[in-house]
Every structure is written in C-alpha cells, then in structure tokens.
C-alpha positions as CSV (number, residue, x, y, z in Angstrom):
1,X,123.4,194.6,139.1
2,X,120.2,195.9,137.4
3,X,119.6,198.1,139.6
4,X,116.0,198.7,139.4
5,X,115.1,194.9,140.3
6,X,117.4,195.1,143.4
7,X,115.7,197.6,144.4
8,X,112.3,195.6,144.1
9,X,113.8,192.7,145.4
10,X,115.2,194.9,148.5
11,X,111.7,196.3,149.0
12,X,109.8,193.5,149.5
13,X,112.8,191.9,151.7
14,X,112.0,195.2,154.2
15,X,108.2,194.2,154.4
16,X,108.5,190.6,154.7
17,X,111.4,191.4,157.4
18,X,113.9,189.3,155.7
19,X,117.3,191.7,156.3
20,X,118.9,188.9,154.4
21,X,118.9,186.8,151.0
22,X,120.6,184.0,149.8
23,X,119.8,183.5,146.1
24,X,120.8,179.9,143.8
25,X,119.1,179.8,141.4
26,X,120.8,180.8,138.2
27,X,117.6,181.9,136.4
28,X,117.3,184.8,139.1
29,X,120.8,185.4,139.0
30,X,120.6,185.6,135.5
31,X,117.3,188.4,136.3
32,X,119.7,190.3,138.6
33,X,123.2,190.7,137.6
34,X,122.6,190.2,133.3
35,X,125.3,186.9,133.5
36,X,124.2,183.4,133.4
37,X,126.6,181.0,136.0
38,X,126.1,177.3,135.6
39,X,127.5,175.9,138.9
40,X,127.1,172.2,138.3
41,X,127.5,170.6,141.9
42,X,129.2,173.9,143.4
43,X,127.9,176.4,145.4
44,X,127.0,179.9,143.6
45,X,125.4,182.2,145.9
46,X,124.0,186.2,145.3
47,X,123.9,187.1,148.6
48,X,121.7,190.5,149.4
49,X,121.6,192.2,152.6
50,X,119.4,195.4,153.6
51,X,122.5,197.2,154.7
52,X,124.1,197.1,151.3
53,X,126.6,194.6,151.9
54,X,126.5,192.3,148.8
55,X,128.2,189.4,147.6
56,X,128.4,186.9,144.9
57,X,129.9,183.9,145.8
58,X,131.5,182.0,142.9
59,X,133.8,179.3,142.5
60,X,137.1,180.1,140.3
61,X,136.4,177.4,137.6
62,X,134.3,180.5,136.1
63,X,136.1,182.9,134.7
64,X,133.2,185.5,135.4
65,X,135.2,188.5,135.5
66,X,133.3,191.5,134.1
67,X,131.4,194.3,136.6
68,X,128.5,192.9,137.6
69,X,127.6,195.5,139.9
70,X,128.4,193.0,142.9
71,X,131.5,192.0,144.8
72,X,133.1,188.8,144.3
73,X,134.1,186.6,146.6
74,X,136.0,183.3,144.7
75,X,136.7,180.3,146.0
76,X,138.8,177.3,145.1
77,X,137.3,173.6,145.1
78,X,139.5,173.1,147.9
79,X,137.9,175.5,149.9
80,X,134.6,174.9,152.5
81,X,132.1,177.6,150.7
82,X,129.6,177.0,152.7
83,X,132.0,178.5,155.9
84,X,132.8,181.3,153.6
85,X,129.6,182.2,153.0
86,X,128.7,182.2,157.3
87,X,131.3,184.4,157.7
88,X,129.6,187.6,156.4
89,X,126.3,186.5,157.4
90,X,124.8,188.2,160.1
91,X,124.3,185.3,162.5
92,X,121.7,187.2,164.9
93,X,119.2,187.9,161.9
94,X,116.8,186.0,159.7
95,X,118.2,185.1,156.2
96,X,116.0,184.3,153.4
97,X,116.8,180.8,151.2
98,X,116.4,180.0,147.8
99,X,113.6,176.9,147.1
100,X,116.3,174.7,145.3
101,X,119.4,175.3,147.4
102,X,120.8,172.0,147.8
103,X,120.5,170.3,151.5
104,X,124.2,169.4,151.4
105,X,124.8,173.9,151.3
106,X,121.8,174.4,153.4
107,X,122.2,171.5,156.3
108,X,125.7,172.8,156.6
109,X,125.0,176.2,157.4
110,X,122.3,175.4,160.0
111,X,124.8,173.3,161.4
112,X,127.1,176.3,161.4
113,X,124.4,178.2,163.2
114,X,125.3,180.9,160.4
115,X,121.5,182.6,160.8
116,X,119.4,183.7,163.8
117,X,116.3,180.9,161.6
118,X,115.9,180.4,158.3
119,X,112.8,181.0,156.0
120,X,112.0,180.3,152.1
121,X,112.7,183.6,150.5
122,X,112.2,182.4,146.9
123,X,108.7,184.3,146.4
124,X,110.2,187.5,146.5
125,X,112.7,187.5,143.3
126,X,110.2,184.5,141.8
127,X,107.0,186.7,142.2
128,X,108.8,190.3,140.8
129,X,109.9,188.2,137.8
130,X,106.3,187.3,137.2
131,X,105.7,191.0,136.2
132,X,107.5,191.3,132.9
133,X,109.2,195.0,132.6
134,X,108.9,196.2,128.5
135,X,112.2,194.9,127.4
136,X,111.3,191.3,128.8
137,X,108.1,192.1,127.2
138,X,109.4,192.2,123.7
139,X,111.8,189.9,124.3
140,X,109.0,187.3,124.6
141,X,107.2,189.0,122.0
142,X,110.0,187.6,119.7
143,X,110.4,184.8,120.8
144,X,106.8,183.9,120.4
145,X,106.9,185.2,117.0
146,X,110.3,182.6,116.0
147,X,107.7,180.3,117.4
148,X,105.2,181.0,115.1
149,X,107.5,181.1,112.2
150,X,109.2,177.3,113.4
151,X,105.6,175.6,113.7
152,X,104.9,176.5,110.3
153,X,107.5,174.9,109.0
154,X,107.6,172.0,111.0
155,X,103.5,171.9,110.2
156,X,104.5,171.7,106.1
157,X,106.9,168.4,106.5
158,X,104.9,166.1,108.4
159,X,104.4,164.5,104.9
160,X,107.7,163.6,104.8
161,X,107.4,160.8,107.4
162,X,109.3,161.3,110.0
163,X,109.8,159.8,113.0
164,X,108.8,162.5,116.6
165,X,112.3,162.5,117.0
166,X,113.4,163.1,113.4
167,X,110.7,165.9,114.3
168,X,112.6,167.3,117.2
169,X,115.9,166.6,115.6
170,X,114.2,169.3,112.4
171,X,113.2,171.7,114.8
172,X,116.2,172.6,116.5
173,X,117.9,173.0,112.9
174,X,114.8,175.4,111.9
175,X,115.3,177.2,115.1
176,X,118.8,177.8,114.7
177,X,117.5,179.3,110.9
178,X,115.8,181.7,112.8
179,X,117.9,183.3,114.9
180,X,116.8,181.3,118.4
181,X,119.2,180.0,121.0
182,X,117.7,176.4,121.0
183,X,114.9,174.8,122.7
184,X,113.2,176.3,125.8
185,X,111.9,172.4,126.7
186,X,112.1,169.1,125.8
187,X,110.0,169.3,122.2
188,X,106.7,167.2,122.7
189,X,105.8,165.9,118.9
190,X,102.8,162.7,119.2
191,X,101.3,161.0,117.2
192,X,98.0,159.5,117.1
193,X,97.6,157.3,120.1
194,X,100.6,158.6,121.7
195,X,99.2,162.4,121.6
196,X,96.6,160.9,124.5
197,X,99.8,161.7,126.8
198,X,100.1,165.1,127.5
199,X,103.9,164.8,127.8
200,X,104.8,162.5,125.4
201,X,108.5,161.6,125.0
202,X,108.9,161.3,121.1
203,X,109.6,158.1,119.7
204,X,110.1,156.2,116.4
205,X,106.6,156.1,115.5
206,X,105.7,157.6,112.2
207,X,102.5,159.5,111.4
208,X,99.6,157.5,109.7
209,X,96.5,158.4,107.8
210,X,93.6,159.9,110.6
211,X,96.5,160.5,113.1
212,X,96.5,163.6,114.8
213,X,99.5,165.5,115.6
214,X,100.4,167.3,118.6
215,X,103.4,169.6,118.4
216,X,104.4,171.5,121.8
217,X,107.1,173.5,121.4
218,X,109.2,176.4,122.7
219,X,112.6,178.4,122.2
220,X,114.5,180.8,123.4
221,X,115.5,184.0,122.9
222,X,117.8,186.4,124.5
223,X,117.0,184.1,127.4
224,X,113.4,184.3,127.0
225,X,111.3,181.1,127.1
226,X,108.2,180.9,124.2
227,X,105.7,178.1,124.2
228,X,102.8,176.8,122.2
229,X,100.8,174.0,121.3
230,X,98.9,173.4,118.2
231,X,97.2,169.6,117.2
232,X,96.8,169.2,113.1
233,X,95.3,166.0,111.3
234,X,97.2,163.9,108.6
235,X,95.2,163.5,105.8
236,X,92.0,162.2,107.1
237,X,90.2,164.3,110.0
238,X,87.6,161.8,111.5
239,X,84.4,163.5,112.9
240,X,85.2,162.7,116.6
241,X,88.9,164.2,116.6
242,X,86.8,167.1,115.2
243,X,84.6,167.6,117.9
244,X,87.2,167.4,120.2
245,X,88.9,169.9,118.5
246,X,86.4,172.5,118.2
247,X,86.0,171.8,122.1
248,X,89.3,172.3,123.1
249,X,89.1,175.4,120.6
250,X,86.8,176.9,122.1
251,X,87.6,176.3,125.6
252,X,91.2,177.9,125.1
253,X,89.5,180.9,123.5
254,X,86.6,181.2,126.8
255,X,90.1,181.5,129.2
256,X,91.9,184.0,127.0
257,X,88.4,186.0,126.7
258,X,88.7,186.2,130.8
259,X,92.1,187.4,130.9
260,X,92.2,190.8,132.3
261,X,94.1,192.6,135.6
262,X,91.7,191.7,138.9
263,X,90.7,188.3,137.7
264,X,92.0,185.3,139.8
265,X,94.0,182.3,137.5
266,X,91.2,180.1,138.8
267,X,88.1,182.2,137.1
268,X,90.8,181.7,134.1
269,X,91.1,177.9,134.8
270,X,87.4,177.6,135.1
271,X,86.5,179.4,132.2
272,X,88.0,176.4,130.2
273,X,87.4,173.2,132.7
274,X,83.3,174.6,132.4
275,X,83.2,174.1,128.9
276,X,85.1,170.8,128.4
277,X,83.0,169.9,131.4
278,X,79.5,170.5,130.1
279,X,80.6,168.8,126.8
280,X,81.4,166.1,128.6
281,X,84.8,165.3,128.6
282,X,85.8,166.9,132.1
283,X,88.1,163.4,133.0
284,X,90.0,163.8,129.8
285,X,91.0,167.0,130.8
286,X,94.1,166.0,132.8
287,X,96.3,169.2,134.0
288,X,95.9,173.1,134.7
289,X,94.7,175.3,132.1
290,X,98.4,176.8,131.9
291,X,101.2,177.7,133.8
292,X,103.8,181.8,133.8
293,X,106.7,181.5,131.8
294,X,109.8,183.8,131.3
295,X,113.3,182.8,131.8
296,X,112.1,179.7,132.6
297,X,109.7,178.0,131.1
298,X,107.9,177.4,134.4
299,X,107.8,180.6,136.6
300,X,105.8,181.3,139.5
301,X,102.1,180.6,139.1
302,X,99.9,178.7,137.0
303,X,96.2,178.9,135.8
304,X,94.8,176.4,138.1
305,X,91.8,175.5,140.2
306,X,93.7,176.1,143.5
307,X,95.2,179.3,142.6
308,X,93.6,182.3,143.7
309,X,96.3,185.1,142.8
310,X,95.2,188.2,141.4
311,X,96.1,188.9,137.6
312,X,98.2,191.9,137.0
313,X,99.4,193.6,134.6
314,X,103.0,192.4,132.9
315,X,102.6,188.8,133.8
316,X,102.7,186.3,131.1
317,X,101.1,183.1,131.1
318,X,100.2,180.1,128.8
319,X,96.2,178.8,128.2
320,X,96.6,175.4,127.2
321,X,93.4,173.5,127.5
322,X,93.5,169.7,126.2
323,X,91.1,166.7,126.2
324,X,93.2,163.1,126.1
325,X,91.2,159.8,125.4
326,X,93.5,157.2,126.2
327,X,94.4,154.5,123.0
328,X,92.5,157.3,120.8
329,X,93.6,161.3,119.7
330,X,94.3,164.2,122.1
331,X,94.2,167.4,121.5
332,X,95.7,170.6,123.0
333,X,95.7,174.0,121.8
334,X,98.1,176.6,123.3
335,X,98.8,180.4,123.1
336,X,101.0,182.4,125.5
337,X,99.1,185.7,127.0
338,X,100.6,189.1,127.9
339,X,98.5,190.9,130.6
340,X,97.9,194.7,129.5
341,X,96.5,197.3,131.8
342,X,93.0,196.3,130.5
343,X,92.8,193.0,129.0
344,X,95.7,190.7,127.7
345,X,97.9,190.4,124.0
346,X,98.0,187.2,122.6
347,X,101.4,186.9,121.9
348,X,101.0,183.5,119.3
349,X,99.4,184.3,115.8
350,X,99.6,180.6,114.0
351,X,96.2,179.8,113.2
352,X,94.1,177.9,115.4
353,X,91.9,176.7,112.7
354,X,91.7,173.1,112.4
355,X,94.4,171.9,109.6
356,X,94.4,168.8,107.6
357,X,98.0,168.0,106.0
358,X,98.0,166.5,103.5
C-alpha cells in the first residue's frame, strides 16, 4: 500500500476513534493500494485496523496477484463474504463504513453483530484525497492540458455538421490521439435550445446559424479526472447570447480571483452568484458554482452556498458559473483550479474569449 496515505488515513481513524475501517469504494482503493478492482455485484473490501491487522478481501474472479502491500483474503462465489469478513473484525469496537457499501453487505453484518456500532467513515479517505500530493498534482496538470488540446479540435469541426453525438462519438477518437484513457464523464455537447439544460444528453440535433454551443468535457489520465466547459457561437453571435456571455465570463473569473487557502467554497460560490445576480439573471443560474475533482470526477466538496469548508492548499476544484434561459441559449464557462499555498493555478488555458465559428 502507499504508505504515506495509510498513514494519513490511520491518523485521522485515531482522532475520530474509529479503531476500524471498512473501505468499497474502488476509487479509494485505487488511492491506497495503486490497483483498480471492479467488483461488479461482489464484495471487495480494504479492511484497516489501528493495530496493523490489514486485509483486502477480494473475490477470486480477479486475478489481482501482485504485492499490494496488503494481505489477501480470496473468496469463491460460493462462499458467504460477508461472514468472512466478521471473522477478523473486532466485534467489541466501532468500525468505520464506506458511504456506498451496498445494504445487502452492510444489513448482513449488523445482523451478524460483527461490530460493537457502526458509523460512516467515508470522510476520512474522501477528505485526504481532496488534498492533491505533487504527483496527483501533475497528473491533473496533464490531463487538463489533453483537455485543452481535445476542445480545440473539437471547437474547429463544428462546421462539419454533426450531430452531439457524432460530437461525442469524435471526441473519444481525438482523445485516444492524445494519449488519454477515455472520457472522465458522460461528454455534454448542446446545441442551441438544448444548451438551456445544464446536463444535456446529446442528441441528433445539428447545429444551426445563431446556435450556441456548449461543450463540457473531461478525460482521463493515469486515472486522473479533467474537466471544462467552454460555450462558442455558430456563425452568427446575437447581442443577447453576448451579454450573457460576458456575464457568465466575468462571473467565473470574480470566483477564481477569490480562490486562495482560508477562504470558505461559499465566499467562492458567492463571488459568482453576486454578479449574475445583480445583472439580473440570478433564477437562470441553476447549480453550484463547481464541485473537487480527482479520481473521480466528483470528490468531496463543492463550491456551494451551503458549504462552509475552509480552502487549503492541494485541493482541486472546478468554477463553473452558467446562466440557462429555458427555449433560448445557455452558457457556461468552466476551468479547473489548483490551490497553491497563496492563491490558486488555473489549470485550463483554452481561451475564454468569446468565439464565433464559422
């Protein structure tokens, strides 16, 4: 295991006085151990313990055999897992569970009166892998940078006429060009009307004249999530998708300007929602300002109203400001932010100048 995030992870498990951890999810697996496990509908389980006792449950359809720092335990699909797994936990002691450990695992072991109570123990890995350690730093670093490389293109062949799914069908092929390992989310391309929905499924619509043209999207790289947003025009830019733009525009670039350790996500949030506010728009502006990202897309935290956690330095986040008129345009503009020890690195570099294609 990486040793240096066990020993984080076993830290915070002393002074939350949780002697024991069940971890699921594959993503902090993944953080620990440097090996991505897939389960499907079987149990996988990284079990941690204060005393040094740990496990990794796995069943033996995965042929994971390679040191991973961590014992093994296998088990067949014959076998109950979950009865496996109470046998070396110590039943007169609190045990920590993951947030998405299925109820069929979880119900079973309360039933098994495996633990002394149980408690959600996902903020411990799920807030350390907030903090981004230098090589996850320049992992996303790259992976931001593929992303800049892959809107460009995709920017230049909107005059070919495609479809949003041709779109999304292109962009996987242009990320593969580059070196990524595929898409880090479902790729959001809308047009026109359709862009008025923040998460647009693409469809077979084509682009028209005066349509504006979201593109949202994100890769991977060496297990790294990027994501960004930019909205361009087709040909025609009419003047109210322009004021809107330059609104949005400046609204993302108020938030990244109050990026810096000490500041809560909300100031970050309201740096944004103020301005679209006071321009009017305030209704149109439908979700949080932005949301951390790492292994997965979505980690811990997001730039909200409600959220009153203290920036630090490491964490990476997205701004992502949009105003939506429903039957009309929307527009969002999003970059991905790297907090420093005195301010933050913009880690997206496509220009955020409005663009007419034409």
């Amino acid at each position: 295991m990486k040793q240096n995030r066990l020993e984080k992870v076993l830290n915070d498990m002393k002074e939350k006085n949780i002697p024991q951890l069940i971890v699921t999810d594959p993503s902090s697996i993944f953080y620990l151990t440097g090996k991505w496990i897939h389960p499907g509908e079987r149990m996988l389980v990284l079990y941690i313990n204060l005393d040094g006792n740990h496990k990794l449950f796995i069943n033996e359809l995965f042929p994971v055999y390679e040191d991973l720092g961590v014992e093994k335990v296998w088990f067949k699909d014959t076998d109950d897992s979950v009865e496996l797994l109470a046998k070396y936990i110590h039943k007169d002691h609190v045990i920590g569970i993951d947030k998405n450990w299925p109820s069929k695992f979880l119900l079973k072991l309360i039933q098994l009166n495996a633990a002394k109570s149980y408690v959600n123990g996902s903020d411990i890995i799920d807030k350390i892998r907030m903090k981004k350690d230098e090589e996850e730093r320049e992992f996303m670093r790259r992976a931001s940078k593929i992303n800049d490389e892959a809107i460009e293109r995709l920017i230049n062949i909107i005059p070919e006429g495609l479809t949003e799914k041709e779109m999304g069908q292109r962009l996987l092929k242009i990320y593969e060009e580059l070196g990524a390992e595929g898409f880090s989310f479902e790729t959001i391309i809308a047009y026109g009307a359709n862009a008025a929905d923040p998460h647009h499924e693409g469809d077979n619509s084509k682009v028209k004249e005066g349509d504006c043209v979201i593109i949202d999207i994100g890769c991977k790289y060496k297990s790294y999530c990027s994501d960004m947003t930019r909205t361009v025009f087709y040909k025609n830019l009419p003047e109210k998708s322009e004021e809107i733009y330059n609104i949005v525009l400046e609204a993302n670039k108020r938030a990244i300007n109050t990026v810096k350790p000490g500041v809560r996500f909300c100031d970050i949030d309201k740096a944004a929602r103020d301005y679209i506010e006071s321009k009017g728009y305030g209704k149109y502006f439908t979700h949080r300002t932005g949301h951390s990202i790492g292994i997965d897309v979505h980690d811990l935290g997001d730039v909200s109203s409600i959220n009153t956690d203290i920036v630090e330095p490491g964490m990476i986040f997205s701004i992502e400001p949009g105003i939506y008129l429903p039957g009309e345009v929307g527009v969002r503009i999003e970059d991905l932010v790297l907090v420093t020890e005195d301010n933050c690195e913009v880690l997206n570099s496509f220009t955020k100048d409005v663009l007419r294609i034409e």
